[in-house]
C-alpha positions as CSV (number, residue, x, y, z in Angstrom):
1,X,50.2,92.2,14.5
2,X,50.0,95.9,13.9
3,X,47.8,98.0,15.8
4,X,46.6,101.6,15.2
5,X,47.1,103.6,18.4
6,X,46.0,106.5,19.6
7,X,48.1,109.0,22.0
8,X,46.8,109.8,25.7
9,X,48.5,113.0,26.8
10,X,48.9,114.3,30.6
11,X,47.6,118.1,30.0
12,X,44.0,116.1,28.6
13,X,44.0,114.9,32.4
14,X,45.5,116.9,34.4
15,X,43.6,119.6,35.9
16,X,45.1,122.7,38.6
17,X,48.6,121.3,38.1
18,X,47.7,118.1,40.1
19,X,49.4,116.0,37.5
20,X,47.6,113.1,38.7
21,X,44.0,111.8,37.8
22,X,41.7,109.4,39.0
23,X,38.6,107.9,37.7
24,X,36.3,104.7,37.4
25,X,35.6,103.3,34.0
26,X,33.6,100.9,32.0
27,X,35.5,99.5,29.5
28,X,34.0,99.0,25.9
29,X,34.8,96.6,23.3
30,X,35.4,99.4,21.1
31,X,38.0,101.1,23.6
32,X,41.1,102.1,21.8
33,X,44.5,100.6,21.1
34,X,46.7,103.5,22.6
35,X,49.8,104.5,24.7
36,X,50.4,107.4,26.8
37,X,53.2,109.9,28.4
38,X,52.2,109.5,31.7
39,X,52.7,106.7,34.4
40,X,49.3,104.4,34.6
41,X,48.1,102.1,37.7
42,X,44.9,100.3,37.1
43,X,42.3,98.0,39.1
44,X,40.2,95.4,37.5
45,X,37.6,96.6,39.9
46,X,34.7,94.3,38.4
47,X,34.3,91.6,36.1
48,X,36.7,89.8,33.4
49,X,38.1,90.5,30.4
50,X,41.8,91.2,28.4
51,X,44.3,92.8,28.5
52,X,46.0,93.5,24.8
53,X,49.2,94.8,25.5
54,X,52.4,94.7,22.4
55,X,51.5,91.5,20.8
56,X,49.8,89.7,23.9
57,X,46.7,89.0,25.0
58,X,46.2,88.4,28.7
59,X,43.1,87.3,30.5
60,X,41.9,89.6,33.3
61,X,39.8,89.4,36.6
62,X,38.5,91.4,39.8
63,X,41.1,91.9,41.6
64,X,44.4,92.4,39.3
65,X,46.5,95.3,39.3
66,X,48.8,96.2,37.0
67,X,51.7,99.5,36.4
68,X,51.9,100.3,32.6
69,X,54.8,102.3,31.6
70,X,55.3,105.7,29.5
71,X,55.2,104.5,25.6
72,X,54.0,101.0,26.5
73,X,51.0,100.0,23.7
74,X,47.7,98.4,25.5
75,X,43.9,98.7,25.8
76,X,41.8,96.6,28.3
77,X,38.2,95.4,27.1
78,X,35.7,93.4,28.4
79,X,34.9,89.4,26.9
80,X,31.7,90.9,24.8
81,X,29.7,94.2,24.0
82,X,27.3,93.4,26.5
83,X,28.3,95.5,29.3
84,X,25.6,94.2,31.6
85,X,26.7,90.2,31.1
86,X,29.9,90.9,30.7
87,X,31.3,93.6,32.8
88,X,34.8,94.9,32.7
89,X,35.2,98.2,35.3
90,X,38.2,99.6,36.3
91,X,40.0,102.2,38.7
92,X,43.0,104.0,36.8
93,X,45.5,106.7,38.4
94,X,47.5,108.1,36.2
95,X,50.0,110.5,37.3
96,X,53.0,112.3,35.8
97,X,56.8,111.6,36.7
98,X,57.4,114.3,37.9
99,X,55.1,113.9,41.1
100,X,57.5,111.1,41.4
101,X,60.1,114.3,41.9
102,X,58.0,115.9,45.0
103,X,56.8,112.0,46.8
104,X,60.5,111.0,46.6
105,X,61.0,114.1,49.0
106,X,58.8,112.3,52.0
107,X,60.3,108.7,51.1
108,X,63.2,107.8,53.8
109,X,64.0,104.3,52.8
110,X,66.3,104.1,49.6
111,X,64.3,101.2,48.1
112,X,61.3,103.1,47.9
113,X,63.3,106.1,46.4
114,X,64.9,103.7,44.0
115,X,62.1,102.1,43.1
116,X,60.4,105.7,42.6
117,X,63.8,107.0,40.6
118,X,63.3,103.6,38.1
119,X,59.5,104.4,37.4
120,X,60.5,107.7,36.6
121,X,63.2,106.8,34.1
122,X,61.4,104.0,32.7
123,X,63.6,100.7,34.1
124,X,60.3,99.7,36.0
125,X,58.7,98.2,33.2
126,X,54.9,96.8,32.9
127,X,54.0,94.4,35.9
128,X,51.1,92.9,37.3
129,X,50.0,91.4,40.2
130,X,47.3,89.8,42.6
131,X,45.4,92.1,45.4
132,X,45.5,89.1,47.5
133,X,44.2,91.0,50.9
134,X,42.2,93.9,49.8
135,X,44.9,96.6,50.6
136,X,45.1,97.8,47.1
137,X,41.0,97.9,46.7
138,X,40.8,100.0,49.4
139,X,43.5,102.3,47.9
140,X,41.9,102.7,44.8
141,X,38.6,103.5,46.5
142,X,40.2,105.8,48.9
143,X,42.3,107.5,45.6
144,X,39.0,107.6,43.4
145,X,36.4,109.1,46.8
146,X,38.9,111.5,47.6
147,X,39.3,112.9,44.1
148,X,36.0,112.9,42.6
149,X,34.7,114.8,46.3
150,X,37.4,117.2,46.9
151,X,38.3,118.6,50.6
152,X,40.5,121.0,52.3
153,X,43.9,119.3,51.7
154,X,43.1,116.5,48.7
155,X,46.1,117.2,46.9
156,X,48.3,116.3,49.5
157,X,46.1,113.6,50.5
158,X,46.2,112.2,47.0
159,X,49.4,112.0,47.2
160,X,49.5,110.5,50.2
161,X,47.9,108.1,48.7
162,X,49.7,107.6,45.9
163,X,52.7,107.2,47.5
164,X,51.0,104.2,49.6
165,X,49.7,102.6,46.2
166,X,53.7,102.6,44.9
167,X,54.9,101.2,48.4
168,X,52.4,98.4,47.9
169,X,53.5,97.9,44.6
170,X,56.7,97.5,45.3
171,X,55.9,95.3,48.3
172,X,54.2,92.9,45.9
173,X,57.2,92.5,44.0
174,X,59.3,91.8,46.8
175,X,57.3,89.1,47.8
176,X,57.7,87.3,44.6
177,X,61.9,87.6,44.9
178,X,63.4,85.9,47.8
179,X,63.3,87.7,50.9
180,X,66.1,88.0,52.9
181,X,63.8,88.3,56.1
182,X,61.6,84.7,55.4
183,X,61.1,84.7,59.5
184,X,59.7,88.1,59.8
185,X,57.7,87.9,56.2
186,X,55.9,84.7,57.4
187,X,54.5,86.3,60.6
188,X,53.7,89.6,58.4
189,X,51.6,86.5,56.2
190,X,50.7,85.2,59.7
191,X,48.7,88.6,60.3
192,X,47.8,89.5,57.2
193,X,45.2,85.9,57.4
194,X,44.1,86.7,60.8
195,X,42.5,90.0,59.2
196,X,40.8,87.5,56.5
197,X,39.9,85.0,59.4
198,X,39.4,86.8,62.0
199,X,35.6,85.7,62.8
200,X,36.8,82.4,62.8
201,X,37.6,80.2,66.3
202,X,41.0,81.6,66.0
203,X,43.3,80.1,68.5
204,X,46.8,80.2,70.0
205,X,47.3,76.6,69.5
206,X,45.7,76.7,65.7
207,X,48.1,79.7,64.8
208,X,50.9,77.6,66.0
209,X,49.8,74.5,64.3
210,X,49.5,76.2,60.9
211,X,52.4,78.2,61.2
212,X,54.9,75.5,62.6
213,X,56.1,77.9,65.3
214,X,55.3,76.5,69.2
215,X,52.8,78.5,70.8
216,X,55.6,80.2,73.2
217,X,57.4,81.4,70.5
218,X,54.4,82.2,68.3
219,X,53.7,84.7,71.5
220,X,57.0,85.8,71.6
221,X,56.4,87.3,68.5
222,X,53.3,88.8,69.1
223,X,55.0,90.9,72.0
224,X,58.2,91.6,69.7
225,X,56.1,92.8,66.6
226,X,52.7,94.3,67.9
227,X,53.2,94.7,71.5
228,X,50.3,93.0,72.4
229,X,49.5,89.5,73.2
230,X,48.0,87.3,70.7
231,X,44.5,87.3,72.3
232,X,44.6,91.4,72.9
233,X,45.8,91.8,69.3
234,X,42.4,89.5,67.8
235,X,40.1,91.5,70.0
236,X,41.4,94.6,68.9
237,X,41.0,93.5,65.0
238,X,37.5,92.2,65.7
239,X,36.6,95.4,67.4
240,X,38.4,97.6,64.7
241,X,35.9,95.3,62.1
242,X,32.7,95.5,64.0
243,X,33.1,99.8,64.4
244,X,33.2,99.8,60.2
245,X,30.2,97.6,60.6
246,X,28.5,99.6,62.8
247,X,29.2,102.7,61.0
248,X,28.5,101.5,57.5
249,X,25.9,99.0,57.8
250,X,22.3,98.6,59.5
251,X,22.7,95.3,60.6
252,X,21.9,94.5,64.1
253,X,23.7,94.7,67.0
254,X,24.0,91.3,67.8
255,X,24.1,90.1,63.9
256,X,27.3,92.2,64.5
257,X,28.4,90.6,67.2
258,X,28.4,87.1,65.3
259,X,30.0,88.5,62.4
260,X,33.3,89.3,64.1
261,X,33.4,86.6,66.0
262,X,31.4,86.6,69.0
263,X,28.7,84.5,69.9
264,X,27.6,85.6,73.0
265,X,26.2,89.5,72.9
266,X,26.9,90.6,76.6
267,X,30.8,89.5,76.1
268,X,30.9,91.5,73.2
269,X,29.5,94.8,74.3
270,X,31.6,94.6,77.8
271,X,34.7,93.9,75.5
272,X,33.6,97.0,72.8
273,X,33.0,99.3,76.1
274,X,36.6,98.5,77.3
275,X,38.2,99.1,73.9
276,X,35.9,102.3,72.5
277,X,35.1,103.6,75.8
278,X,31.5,103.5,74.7
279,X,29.0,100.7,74.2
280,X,27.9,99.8,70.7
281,X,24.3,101.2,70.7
282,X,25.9,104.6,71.4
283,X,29.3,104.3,69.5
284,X,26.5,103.7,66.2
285,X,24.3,106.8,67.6
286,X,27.4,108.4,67.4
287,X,29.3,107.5,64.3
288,X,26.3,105.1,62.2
289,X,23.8,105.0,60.2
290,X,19.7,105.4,61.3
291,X,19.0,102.0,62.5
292,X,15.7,100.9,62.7
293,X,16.3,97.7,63.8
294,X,18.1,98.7,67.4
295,X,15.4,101.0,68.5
């Protein structure tokens, strides 16, 4: 089926040389059919919908990500014309290839420069993926905050950025190839659903008895890979989660306390002191939001 489509061109978006752009969009039923020159990451940051791309139509969802090639014919819209029923809002970076040219420049492992070489001349082709632990949600949030409120430094920061985003992408399609490290990738899973479950009665014993490893070994690995012991490394992740609470949120101490993990307030706020240095009424008088609620 034949499509008309329209062109999207770089200069259009790229403003001060940056040669990268950032924004959040609502898409509309009437958004056109169109390819572009530059490189194109997108979110599905809210909602459902499809993605038309060639002659295929794909169904789409929070959380997807997908890398759309130079020349490569799509349009994403949402399931109706009724926005606020049926949302359909994404992040999209788009970013020239020759930015590829300056991040390949901080990039020390050859995969990453590969992978960055075959964006760049076009034998990375259109791929898609889950954001199965958040990691490329808070990229995209990061990418878009940073560029639509500029500081000292954003470009580079951006970049920064960007170069994290391609890392992850090329993370996620490692993990659908065998790996050649299945040991080392399971524990890597092994962490990455402690930071999902971490308010949960995590023990050694469970971790071991999901994981297949004894519970020697399982702290073996602990020590090799974080150089902390299982039981230092969960307090630290349910500390590190209950300072972004307590910076971003008005909830109550204590309400905090039970989010991460911790049922009884007094063990909480010794353990916080120890790690912060501070307790939590002050590290949130420092760092938080006014709180009614704790006066």
């Amino acid at each position: 089926m034949n499509h008309p489509v329209a062109t999207f061109r770089g200069e259009y978006f790229f403003q001060k040389n940056q040669l990268l752009y950032v924004n959040r969009a609502a898409e509309s039923i009437m958004s056109p059919y169109h390819d572009h020159d530059f490189l194109e990451c997108v979110y599905i940051a809210e909602g459902a919908g499809y993605h038309h791309i060639g002659d295929q139509v794909q169904r789409v969802r929070k959380g997807q990500v997908f890398f759309i090639p130079i020349g490569i014919s799509h349009v994403f819209r949402p399931i109706s014309a009724n926005k606020a029923k049926s949302p359909l809002s994404v992040f999209n970076c788009v970013f020239s290839p020759l930015l590829l040219h300056k991040l390949s420049a901080f990039a020390s492992d050859y995969s990453i420069v590969q992978f960055m070489s075959d964006m760049e001349s076009g034998h990375f082709p259109y791929y898609s993926c889950m954001d199965t632990h958040d990691q490329f949600e808070k990229l995209f949030l990061s990418m878009h905050r940073e560029y639509e409120l500029p500081q000292t430094g954003s470009p580079d920061y951006l970049h920064a950025l960007l170069l994290q985003l391609i890392i992850a992408l090329q993370r996620s399609m490692e993990r659908s190839q065998p790996s050649p490290a299945p040991r080392q990738t399971a524990f890597i899973k092994l962490l990455n659903d402690l930071e999902l479950h971490y308010d949960q009665e995590l023990t050694l014993a469970k971790l071991a008895e999901a994981s297949g490893w004894s519970e020697r070994h399982l702290q073996r690995l602990f020590q090799q890979h974080t150089k902390q012991s299982f039981h230092r490394y969960l307090q630290n992740v349910r500390i590190q989660k209950s300072q972004e609470l307590l910076r971003g949120s008005p909830l109550k101490i204590s309400t905090i306390a039970e989010k991460v993990g911790y049922k009884d307030i007094h063990s909480f706020n010794t353990l916080f002191k120890r790690c912060t240095g501070m307790t939590p009424s002050v590290y949130r008088k420092e760092n938080g939001p006014v709180d009614k609620l704790n006066r």
